[in-house]
KESE-838212 format. One record per residue (C-alpha): residue in three letters; residue number from 1; x, y, z. Coordinates in nm, 2 decimals. Last residue first. Example, Ala and Ser with C-alpha at 12.3 -4.5 7.8 and 13.67 -1.06 7.14 Angstrom:
<nodes>
+--------+-----+--------+--------+--------+
! residu ! num !     px !     py !     pz !
+--------+-----+--------+--------+--------+
!    SER !   2 !   1.37 !  -0.11 !   0.71 !
!    ALA !   1 !   1.23 !  -0.45 !   0.78 !
+--------+-----+--------+--------+--------+
</nodes>
This chain:
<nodes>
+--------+-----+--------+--------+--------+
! residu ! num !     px !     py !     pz !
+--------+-----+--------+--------+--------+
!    UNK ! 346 !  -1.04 !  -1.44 !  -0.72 !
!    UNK ! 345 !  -0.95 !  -1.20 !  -0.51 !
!    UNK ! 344 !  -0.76 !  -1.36 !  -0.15 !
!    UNK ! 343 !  -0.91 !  -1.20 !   0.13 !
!    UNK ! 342 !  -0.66 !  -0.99 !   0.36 !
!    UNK ! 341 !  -0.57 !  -1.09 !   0.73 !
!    UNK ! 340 !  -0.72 !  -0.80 !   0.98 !
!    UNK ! 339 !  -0.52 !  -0.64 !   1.29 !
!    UNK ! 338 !  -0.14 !  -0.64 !   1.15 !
!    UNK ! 337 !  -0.24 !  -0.50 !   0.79 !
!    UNK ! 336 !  -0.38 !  -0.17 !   1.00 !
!    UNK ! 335 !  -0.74 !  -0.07 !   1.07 !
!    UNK ! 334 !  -0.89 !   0.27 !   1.08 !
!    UNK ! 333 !  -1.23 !   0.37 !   1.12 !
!    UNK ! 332 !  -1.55 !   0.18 !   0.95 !
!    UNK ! 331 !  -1.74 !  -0.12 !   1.10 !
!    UNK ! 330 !  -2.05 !  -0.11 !   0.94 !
!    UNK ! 329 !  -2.11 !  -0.45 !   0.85 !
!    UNK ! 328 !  -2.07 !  -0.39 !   0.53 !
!    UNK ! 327 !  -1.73 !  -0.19 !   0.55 !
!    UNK ! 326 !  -1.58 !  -0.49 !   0.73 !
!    UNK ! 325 !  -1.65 !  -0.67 !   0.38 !
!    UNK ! 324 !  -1.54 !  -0.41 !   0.23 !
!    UNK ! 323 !  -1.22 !  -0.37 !   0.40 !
!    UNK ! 322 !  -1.14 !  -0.76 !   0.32 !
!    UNK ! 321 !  -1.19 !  -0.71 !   0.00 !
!    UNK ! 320 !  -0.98 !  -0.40 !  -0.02 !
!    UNK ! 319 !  -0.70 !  -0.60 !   0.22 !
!    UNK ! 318 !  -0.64 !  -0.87 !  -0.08 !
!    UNK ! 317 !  -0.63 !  -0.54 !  -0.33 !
!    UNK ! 316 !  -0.32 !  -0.45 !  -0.13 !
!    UNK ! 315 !  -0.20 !  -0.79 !  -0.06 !
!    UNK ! 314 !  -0.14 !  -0.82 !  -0.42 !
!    UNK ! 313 !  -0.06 !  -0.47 !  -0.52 !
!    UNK ! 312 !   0.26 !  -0.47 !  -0.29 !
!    UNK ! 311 !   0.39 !  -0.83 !  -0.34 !
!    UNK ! 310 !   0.34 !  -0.82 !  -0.75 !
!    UNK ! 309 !   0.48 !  -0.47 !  -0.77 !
!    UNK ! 308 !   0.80 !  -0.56 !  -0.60 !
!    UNK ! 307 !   0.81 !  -0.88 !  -0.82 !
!    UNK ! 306 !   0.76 !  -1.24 !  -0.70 !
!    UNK ! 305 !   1.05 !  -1.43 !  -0.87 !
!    UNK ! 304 !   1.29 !  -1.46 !  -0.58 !
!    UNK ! 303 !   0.98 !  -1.57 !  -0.33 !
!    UNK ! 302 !   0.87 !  -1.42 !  -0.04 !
!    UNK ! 301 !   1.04 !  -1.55 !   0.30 !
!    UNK ! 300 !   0.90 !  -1.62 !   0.60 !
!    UNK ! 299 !   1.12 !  -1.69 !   0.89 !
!    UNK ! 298 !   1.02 !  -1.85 !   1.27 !
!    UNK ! 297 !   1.32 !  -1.80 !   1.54 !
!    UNK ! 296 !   1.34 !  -1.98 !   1.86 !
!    UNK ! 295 !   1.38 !  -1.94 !   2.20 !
!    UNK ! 294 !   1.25 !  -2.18 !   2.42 !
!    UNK ! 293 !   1.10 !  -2.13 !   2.76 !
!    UNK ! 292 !   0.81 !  -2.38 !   2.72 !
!    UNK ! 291 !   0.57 !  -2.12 !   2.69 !
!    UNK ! 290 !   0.78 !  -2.03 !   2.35 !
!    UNK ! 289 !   1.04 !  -1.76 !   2.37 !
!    UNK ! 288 !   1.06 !  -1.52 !   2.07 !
!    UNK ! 287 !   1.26 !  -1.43 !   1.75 !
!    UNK ! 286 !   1.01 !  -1.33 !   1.45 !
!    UNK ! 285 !   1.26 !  -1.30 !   1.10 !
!    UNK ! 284 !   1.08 !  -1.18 !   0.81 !
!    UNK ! 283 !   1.21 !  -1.22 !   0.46 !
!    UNK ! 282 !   1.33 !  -1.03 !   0.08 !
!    UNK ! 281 !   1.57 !  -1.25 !  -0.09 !
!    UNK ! 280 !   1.87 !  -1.09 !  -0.14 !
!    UNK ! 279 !   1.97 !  -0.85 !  -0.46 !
!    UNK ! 278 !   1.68 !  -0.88 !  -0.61 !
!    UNK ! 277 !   1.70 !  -0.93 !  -0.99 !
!    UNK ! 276 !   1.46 !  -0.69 !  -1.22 !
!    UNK ! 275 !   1.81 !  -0.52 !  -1.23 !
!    UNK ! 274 !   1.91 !  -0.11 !  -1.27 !
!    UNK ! 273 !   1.74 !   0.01 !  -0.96 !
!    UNK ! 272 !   1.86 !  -0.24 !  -0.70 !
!    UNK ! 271 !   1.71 !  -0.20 !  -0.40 !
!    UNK ! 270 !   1.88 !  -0.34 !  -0.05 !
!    UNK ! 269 !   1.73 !  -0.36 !   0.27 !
!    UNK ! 268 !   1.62 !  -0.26 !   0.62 !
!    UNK ! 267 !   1.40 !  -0.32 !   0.89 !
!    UNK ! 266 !   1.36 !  -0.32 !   1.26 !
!    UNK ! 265 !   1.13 !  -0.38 !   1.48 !
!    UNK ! 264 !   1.20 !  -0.43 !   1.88 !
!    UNK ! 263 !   1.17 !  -0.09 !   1.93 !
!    UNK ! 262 !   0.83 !  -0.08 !   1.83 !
!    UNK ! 261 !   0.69 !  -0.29 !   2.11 !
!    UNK ! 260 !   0.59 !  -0.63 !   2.05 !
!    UNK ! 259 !   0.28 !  -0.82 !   1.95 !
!    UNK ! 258 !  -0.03 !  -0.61 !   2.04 !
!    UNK ! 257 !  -0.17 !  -0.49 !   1.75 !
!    UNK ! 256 !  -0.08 !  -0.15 !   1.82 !
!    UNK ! 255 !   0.30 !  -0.20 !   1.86 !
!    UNK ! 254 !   0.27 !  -0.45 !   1.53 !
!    UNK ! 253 !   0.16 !  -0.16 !   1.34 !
!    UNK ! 252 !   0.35 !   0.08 !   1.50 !
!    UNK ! 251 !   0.67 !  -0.11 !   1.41 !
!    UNK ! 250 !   0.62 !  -0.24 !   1.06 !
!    UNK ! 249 !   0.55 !   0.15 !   1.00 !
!    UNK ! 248 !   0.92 !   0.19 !   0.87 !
!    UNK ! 247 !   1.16 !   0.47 !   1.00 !
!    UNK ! 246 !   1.47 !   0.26 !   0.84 !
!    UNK ! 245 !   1.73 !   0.06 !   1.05 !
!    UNK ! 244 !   1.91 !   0.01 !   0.72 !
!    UNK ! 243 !   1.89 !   0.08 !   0.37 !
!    UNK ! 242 !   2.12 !   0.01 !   0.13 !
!    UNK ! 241 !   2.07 !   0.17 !  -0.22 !
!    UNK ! 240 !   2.23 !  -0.01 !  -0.52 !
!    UNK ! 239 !   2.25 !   0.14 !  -0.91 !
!    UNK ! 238 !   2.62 !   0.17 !  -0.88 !
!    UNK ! 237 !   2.59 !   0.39 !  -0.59 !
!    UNK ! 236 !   2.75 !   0.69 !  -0.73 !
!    UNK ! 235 !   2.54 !   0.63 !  -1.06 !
!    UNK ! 234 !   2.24 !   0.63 !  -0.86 !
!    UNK ! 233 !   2.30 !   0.97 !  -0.70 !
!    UNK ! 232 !   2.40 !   1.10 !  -1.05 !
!    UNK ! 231 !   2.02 !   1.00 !  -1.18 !
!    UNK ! 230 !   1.82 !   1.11 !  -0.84 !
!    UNK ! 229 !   2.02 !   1.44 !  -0.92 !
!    UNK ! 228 !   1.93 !   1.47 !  -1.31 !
!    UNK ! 227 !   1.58 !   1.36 !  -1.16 !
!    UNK ! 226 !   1.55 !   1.65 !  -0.99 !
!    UNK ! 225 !   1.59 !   1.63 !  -0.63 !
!    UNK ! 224 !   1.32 !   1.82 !  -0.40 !
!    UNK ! 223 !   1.15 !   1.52 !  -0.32 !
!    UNK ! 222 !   1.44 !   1.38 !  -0.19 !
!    UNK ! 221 !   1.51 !   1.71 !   0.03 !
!    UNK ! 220 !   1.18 !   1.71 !   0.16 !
!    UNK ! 219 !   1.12 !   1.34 !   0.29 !
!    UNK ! 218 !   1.48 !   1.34 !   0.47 !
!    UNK ! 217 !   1.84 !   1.30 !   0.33 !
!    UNK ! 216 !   2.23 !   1.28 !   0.54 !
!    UNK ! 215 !   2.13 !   0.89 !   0.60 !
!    UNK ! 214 !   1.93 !   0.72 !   0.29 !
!    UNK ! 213 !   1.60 !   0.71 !   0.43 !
!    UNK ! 212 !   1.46 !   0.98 !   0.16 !
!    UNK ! 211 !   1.61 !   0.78 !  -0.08 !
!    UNK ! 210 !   1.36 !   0.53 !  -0.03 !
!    UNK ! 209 !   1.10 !   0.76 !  -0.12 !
!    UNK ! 208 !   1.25 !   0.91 !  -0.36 !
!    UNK ! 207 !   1.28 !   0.54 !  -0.54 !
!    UNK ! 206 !   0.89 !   0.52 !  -0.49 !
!    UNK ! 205 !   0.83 !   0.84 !  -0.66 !
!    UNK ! 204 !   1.02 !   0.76 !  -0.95 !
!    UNK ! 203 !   0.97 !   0.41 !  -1.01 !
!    UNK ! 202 !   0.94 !   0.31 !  -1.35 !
!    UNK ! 201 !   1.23 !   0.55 !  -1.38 !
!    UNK ! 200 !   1.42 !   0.35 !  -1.22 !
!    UNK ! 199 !   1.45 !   0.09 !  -1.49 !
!    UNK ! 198 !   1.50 !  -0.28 !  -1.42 !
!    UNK ! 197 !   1.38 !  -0.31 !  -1.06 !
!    UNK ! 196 !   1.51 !  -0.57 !  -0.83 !
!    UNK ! 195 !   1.38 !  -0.52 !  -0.45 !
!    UNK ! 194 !   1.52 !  -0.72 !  -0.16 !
!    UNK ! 193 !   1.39 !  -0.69 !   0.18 !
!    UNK ! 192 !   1.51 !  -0.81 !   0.57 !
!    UNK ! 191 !   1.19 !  -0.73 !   0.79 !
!    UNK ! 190 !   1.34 !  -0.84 !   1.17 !
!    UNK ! 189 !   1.10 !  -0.89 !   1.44 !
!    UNK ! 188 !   1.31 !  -0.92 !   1.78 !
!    UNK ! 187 !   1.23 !  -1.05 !   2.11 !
!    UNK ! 186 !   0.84 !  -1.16 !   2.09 !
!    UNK ! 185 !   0.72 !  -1.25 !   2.41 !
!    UNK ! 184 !   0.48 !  -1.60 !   2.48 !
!    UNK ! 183 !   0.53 !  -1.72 !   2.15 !
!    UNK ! 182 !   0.38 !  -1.91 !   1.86 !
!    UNK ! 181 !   0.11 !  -1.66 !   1.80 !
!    UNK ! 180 !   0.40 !  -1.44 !   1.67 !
!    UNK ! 179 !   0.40 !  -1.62 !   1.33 !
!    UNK ! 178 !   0.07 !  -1.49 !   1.22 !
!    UNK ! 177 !   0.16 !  -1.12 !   1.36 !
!    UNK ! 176 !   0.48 !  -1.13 !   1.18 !
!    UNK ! 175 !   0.35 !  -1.28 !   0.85 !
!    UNK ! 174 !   0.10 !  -0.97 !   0.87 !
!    UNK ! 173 !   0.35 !  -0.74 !   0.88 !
!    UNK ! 172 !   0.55 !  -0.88 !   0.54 !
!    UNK ! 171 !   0.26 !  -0.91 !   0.38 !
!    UNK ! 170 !   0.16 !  -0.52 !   0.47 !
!    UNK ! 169 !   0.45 !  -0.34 !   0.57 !
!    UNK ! 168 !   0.62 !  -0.44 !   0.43 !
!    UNK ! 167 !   0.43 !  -0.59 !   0.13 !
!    UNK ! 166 !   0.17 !  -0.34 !   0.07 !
!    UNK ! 165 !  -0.10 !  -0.30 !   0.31 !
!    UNK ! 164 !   0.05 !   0.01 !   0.57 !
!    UNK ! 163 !  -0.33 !   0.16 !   0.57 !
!    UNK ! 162 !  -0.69 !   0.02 !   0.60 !
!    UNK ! 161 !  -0.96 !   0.25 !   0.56 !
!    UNK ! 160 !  -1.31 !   0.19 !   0.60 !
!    UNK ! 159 !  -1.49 !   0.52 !   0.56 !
!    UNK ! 158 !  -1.85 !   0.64 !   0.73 !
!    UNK ! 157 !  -1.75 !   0.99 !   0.77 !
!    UNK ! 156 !  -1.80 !   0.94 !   1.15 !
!    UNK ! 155 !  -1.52 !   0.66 !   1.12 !
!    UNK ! 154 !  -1.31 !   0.86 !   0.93 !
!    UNK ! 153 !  -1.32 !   1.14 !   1.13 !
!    UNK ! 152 !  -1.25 !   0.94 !   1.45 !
!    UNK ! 151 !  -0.94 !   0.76 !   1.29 !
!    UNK ! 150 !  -0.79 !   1.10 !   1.15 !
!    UNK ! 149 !  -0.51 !   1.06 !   1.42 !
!    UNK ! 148 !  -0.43 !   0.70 !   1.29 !
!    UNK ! 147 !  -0.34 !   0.85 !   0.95 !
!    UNK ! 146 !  -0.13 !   1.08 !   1.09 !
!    UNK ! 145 !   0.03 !   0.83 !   1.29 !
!    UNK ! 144 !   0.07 !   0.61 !   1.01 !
!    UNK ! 143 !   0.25 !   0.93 !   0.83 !
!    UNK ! 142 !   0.50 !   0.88 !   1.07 !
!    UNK ! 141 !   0.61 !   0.50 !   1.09 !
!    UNK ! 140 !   0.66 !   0.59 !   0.75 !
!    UNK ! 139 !   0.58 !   0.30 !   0.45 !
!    UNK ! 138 !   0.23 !   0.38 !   0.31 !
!    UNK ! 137 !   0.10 !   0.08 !   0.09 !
!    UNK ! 136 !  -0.26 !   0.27 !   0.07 !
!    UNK ! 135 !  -0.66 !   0.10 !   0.13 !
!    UNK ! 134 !  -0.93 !   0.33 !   0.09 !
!    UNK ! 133 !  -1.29 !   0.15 !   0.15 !
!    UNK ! 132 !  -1.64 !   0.33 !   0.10 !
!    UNK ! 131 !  -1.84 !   0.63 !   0.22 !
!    UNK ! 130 !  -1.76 !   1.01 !   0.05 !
!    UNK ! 129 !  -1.87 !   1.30 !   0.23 !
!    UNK ! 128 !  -1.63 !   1.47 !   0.03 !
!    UNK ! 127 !  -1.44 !   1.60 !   0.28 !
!    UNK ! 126 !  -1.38 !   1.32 !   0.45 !
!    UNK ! 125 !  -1.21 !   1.19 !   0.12 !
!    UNK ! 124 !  -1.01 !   1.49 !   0.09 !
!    UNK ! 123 !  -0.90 !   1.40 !   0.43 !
!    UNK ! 122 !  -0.76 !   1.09 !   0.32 !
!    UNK ! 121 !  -0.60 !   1.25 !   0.02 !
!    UNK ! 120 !  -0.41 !   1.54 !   0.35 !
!    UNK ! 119 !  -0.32 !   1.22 !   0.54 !
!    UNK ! 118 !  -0.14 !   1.09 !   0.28 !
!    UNK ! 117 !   0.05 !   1.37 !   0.16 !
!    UNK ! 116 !   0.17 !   1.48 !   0.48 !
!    UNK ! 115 !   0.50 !   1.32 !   0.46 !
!    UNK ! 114 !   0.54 !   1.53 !   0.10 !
!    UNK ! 113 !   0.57 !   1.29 !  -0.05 !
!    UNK ! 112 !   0.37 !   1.00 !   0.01 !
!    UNK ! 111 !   0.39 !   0.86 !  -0.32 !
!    UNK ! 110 !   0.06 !   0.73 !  -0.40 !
!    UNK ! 109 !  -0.10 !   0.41 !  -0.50 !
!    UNK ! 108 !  -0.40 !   0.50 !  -0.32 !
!    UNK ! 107 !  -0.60 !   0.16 !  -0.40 !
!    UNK ! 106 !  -1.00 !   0.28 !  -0.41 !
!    UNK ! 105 !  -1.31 !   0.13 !  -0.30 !
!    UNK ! 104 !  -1.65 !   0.07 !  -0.34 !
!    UNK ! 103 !  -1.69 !   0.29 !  -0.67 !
!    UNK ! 102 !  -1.99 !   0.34 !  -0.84 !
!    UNK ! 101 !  -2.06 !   0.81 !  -0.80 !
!    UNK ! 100 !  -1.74 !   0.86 !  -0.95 !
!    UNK !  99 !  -1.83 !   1.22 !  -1.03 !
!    UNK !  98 !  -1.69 !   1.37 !  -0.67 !
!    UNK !  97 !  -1.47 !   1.16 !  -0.62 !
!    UNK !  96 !  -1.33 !   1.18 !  -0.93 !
!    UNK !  95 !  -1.32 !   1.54 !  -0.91 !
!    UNK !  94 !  -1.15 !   1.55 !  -0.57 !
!    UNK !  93 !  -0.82 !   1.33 !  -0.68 !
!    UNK !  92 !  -0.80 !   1.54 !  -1.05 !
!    UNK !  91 !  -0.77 !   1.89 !  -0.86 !
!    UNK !  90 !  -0.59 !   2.03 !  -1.17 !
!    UNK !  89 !  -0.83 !   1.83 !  -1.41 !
!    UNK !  88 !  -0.77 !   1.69 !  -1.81 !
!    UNK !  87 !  -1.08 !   1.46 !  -1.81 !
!    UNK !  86 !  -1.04 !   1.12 !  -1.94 !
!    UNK !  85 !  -1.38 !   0.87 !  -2.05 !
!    UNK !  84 !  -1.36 !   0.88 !  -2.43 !
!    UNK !  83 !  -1.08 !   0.91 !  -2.49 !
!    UNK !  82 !  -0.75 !   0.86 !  -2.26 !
!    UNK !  81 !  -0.65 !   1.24 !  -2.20 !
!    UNK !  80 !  -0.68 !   1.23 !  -1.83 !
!    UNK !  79 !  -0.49 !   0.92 !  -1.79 !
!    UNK !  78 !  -0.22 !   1.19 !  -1.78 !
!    UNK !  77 !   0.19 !   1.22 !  -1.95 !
!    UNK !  76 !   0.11 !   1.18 !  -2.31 !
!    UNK !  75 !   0.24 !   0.92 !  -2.45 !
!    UNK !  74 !   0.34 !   0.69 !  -2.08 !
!    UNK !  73 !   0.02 !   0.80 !  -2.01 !
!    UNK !  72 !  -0.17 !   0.69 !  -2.34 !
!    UNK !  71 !  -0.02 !   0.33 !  -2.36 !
!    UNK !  70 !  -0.12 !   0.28 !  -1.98 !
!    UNK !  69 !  -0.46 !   0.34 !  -2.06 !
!    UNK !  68 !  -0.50 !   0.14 !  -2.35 !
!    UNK !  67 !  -0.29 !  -0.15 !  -2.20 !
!    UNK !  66 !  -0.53 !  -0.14 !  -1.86 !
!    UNK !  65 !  -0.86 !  -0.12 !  -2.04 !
!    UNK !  64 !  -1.14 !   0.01 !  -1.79 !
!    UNK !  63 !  -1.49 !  -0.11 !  -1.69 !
!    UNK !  62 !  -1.89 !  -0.01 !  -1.70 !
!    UNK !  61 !  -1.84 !   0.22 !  -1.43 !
!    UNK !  60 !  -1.59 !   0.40 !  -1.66 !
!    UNK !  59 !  -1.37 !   0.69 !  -1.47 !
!    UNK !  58 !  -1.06 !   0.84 !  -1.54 !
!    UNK !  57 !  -0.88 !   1.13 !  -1.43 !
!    UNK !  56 !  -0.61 !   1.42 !  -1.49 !
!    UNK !  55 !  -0.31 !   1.61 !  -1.40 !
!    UNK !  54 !  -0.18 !   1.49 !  -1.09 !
!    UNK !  53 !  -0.33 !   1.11 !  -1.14 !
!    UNK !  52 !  -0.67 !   0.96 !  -1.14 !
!    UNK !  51 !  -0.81 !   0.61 !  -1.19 !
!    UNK !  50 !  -1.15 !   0.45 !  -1.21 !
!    UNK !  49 !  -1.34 !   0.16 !  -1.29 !
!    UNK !  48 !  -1.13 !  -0.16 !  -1.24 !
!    UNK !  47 !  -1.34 !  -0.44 !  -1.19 !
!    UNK !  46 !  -1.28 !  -0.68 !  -0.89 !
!    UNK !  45 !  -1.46 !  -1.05 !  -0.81 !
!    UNK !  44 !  -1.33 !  -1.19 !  -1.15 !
!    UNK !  43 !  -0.96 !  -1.05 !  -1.11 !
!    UNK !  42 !  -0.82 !  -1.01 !  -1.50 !
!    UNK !  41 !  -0.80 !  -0.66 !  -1.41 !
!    UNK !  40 !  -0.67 !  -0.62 !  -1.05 !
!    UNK !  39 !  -0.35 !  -0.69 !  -1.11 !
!    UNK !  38 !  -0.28 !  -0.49 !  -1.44 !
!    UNK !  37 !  -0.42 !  -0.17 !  -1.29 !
!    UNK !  36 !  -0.18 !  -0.24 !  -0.95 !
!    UNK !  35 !   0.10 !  -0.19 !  -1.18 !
!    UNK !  34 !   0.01 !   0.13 !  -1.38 !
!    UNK !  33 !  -0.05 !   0.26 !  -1.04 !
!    UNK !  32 !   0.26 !   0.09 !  -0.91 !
!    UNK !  31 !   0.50 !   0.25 !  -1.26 !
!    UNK !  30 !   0.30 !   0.56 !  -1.21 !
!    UNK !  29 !  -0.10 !   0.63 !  -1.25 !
!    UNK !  28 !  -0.16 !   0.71 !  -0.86 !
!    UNK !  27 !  -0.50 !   0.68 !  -0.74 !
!    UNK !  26 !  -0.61 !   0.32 !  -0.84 !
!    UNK !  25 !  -1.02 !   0.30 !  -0.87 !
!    UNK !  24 !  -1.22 !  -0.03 !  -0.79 !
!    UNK !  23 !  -1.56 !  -0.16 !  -0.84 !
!    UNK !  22 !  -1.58 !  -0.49 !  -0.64 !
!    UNK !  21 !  -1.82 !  -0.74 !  -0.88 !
!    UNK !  20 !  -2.13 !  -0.75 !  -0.83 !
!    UNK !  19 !  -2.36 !  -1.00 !  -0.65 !
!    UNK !  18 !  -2.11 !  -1.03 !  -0.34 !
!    UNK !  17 !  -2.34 !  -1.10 !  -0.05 !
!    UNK !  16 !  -2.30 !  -1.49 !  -0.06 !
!    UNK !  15 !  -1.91 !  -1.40 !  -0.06 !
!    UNK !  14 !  -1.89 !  -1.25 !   0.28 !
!    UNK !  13 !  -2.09 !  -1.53 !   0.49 !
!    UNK !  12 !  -1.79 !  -1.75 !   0.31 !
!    UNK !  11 !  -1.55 !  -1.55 !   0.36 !
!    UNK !  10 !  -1.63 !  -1.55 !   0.74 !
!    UNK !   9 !  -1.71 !  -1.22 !   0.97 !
!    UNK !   8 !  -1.79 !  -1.26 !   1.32 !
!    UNK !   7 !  -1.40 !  -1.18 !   1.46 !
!    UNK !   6 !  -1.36 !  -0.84 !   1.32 !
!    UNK !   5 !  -1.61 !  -0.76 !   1.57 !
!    UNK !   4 !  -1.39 !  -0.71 !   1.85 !
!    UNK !   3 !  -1.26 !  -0.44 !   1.71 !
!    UNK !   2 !  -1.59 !  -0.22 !   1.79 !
!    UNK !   1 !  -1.44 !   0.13 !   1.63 !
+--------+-----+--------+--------+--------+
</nodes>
């Protein structure tokens, strides 16, 4: 990849080769799937063609209808049986690759469980000989550097892919990086987050996921719990799980964009999975010494009333646009929310 080159691209050269709008699928059909469908529809430069999840797909070039799609998952369990366009599939991710022959890009609003999970829909991809933009909201320090290990492969397969572009990482990552050009060394960047959901499961995956940092539980054993378990866990906790010095990809991302090293990263938080309320304001904290030889401390902090779903699918979508537009120019590989800002989708 020619990094350099993410420098001679403008919106505005960008938007004078937009005649269409984005086509854009969502893999994962679960409360961020569902989510990220109601974003990106009322978007005028985005239309939101296809979508797949573990038992079925969906693909309209002509565009789809989030409430109608939506209203027949949560009935029936698969956007596979939404009529006309759903197929009922066992290998749904590789069929609508294969017969989604209009899309530009595609949100993997996955659970990345197991840790391989990822890595192994990318490949998929690969496989396919399919060229476009992925972009995913992956959270492990660990399953980045899978991702980063398929960086040759993707870039001879002729796919953008952009990973950790949620809201932290993502948002929350690329605040850091913004905020760093203040200082001569970075000290500390600390991610501080607050989620509120009313219903956990909404959530399912994404609450396993978090789980899975809880200490005394990995990746495997969360996915393993039923949601009997994931139900009495909760009740033990009052609804509230506190998670601290978490394996979180904030760190490699900023380690290989050149701001600090990873072990000056940390991040932790609270979720509450019986309140749309967060529990604390969600923030990043960038501690540094200026040429001057000041210390000081720059903090951005999302809004109370932003939701989860509206900070992760956002940016997400934002970093699509932006991967196209690298994507035209031919610049394909792998690229993390702490080397490219995201385009805001009108």
């Amino acid at each position: 990849m020619d990094y350099e080159c993410v420098n001679d691209f403008t919106t505005t050269s960008f938007d004078r080769q937009v005649s269409r709008p984005i086509r854009v699928g969502v893999l994962g059909f679960g409360g961020l799937g569902q989510a990220a469908a109601r974003v990106v529809s009322p978007k005028q430069e985005m239309l939101w063609v296809a979508a797949a999840d573990h038992k079925g797909y969906l693909y309209n070039p002509e565009g789809l209808q989030p409430d109608a799609c939506i209203q027949t998952y949560q009935a029936q369990g698969s956007v596979g049986y939404v009529e006309p366009y759903g197929v009922l599939s066992q290998n749904s991710i590789a069929d609508l690759i294969t017969h989604a022959d209009q899309v530009d890009g595609y949100f993997l609003a996955l659970p990345n469980l197991p840790n391989t999970f990822m890595a192994s829909v990318a490949q998929q991809f690969i496989d396919a000989g399919w060229k476009g933009v992925l972009v995913d909201a992956i959270k492990r320090t660990s399953a980045v550097e899978q991702l980063l290990a398929l960086a040759p492969q993707l870039e001879a397969a002729g796919i953008t892919y952009l990973t950790g572009c949620g809201a932290t990482p993502g948002l929350l990552t690329a605040a850091a990086a913004l905020a760093a050009q203040s200082y001569s060394e970075i000290h500390q960047v600390k991610i501080t987050f607050g989620v509120g959901i009313a219903n956990w499961e909404a959530y399912r995956a994404t609450i396993r996921e978090d789980i899975a940092h809880l200490p005394g539980y990995d990746v495997e054993t969360a996915r393993a719990m039923t949601d009997a378990e994931v139900a009495a866990l909760l009740d033990q906790t009052n609804g509230l799980l506190a998670l601290e010095n978490m394996e979180h990809a904030d760190d490699v991302m900023l380690e290989l964009a050149g701001i600090c090293s990873r072990d000056r990263v940390s991040v932790g938080g609270v979720v509450d999975t019986r309140n749309p309320k967060k529990p604390l304001s969600t923030n990043v904290q960038i501690t540094g010494r200026t040429f001057e030889g000041k210390i000081s401390t720059h903090t951005f902090t999302l809004g109370d009333e932003t939701s989860m779903a509206a900070n992760v699918c956002g940016p997400a979508f934002g970093y699509l646009k932006t991967g196209l537009a690298l994507h035209r120019r031919g610049m394909t590989g792998i690229f993390t929310a702490a080397e490219v800002m995201p385009q805001f989708v009108r």
